[in-house]
N, C-alpha and C positions, 0 to 999 in steps of 0.2 A: 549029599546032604550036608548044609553049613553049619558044623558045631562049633562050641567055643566050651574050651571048659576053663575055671578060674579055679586057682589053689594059694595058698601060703598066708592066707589070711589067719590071725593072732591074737590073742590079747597081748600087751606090750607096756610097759610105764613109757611117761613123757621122752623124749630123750632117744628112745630105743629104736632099732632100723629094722623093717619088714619087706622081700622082696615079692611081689606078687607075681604069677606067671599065669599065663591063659594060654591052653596048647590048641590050636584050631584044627581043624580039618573039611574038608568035602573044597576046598578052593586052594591057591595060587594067595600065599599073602602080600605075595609081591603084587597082585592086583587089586588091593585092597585097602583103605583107608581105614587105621585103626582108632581107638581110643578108648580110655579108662575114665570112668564115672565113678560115681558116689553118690548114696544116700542114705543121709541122717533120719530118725525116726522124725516124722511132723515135717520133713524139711524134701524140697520138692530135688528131683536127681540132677546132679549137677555136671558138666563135664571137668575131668582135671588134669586129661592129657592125653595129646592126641596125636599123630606120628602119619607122616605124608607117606605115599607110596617112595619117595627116593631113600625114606628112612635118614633122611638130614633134616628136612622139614617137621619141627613140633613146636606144641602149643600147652601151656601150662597156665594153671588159673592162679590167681596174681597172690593167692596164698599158700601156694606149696613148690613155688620161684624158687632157686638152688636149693630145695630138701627133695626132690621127686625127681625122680629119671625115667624117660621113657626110651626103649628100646625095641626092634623086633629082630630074629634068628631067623631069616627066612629057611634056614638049610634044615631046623628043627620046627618048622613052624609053630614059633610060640614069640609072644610079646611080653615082655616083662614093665613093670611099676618097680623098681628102687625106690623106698622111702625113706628118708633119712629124719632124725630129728622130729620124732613123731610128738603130735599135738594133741591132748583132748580135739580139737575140735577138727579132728583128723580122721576118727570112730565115722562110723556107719559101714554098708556092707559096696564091695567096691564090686563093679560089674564091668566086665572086658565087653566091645562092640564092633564091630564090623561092618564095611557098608563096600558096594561094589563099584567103587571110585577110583578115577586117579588123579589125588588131588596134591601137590606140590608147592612150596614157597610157606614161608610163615606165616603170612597174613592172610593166605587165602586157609591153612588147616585151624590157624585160630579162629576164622569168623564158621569156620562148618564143623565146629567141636562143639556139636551140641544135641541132646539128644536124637528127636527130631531127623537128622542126616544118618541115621544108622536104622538098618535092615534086622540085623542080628544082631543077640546080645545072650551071653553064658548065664549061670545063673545064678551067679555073686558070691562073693567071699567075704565076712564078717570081719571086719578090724576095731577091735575093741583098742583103746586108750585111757589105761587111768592109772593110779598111785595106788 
């Protein structure tokens, strides 16, 4: 059975770094195409970063460009979200995904980082941002 669980989610002021980790089990993450969402209240789930089966290949949405890091452990199977330099408009609740793919190259995990291409998904962690 494909679980995903998601933790380290925070309230945090502007400025401040939170790393999120999603430990999966029931698969092989090495056969698996990852990526981390997000969604604001009113505002529809968005993807923000998504991570090829080579784990060189990722895809980041053009507003969390060098403040986000996407990573995966295969030997812990967990994917971690580094956030650096956190935004107001950074909040809502982040949701790890999985899908059973093997997808490589940067422009092909950017154009499939999107909800839609995922199977599975944990059941979100809350990232609050404010002063």
């Amino acid at each position: 059975q494909v679980q995903l669980v998601e933790s380290g989610g925070s309230s945090v002021q502007p400025g401040e770094s939170l790393r999120l980790s999603c430990v999966t089990s029931g698969f092989s993450l090495d056969d698996y195409f990852i990526g981390w969402f997000r969604q604001a209240p009113g505002k529809e789930r968005e993807g923000v970063s998504c991570s090829g089966n080579d784990r060189l290949s990722t895809s980041y949405v053009e507003a969390v460009k060098g403040r986000f890091f996407i990573s995966r452990d295969n030997t812990k199977s967990t994917v971690y979200l580094q956030m650096n330099s956190l935004k107001p408009e950074d909040a809502g609740v982040y949701y790890c995904a999985a899908a059973p793919l093997r997808i490589t190259g940067p422009v092909v995990v950017k154009a499939m980082c999107a909800p839609g291409e995922f199977r599975y998904w944990g059941q979100g962690t809350q990232v609050t941002v404010s002063s």
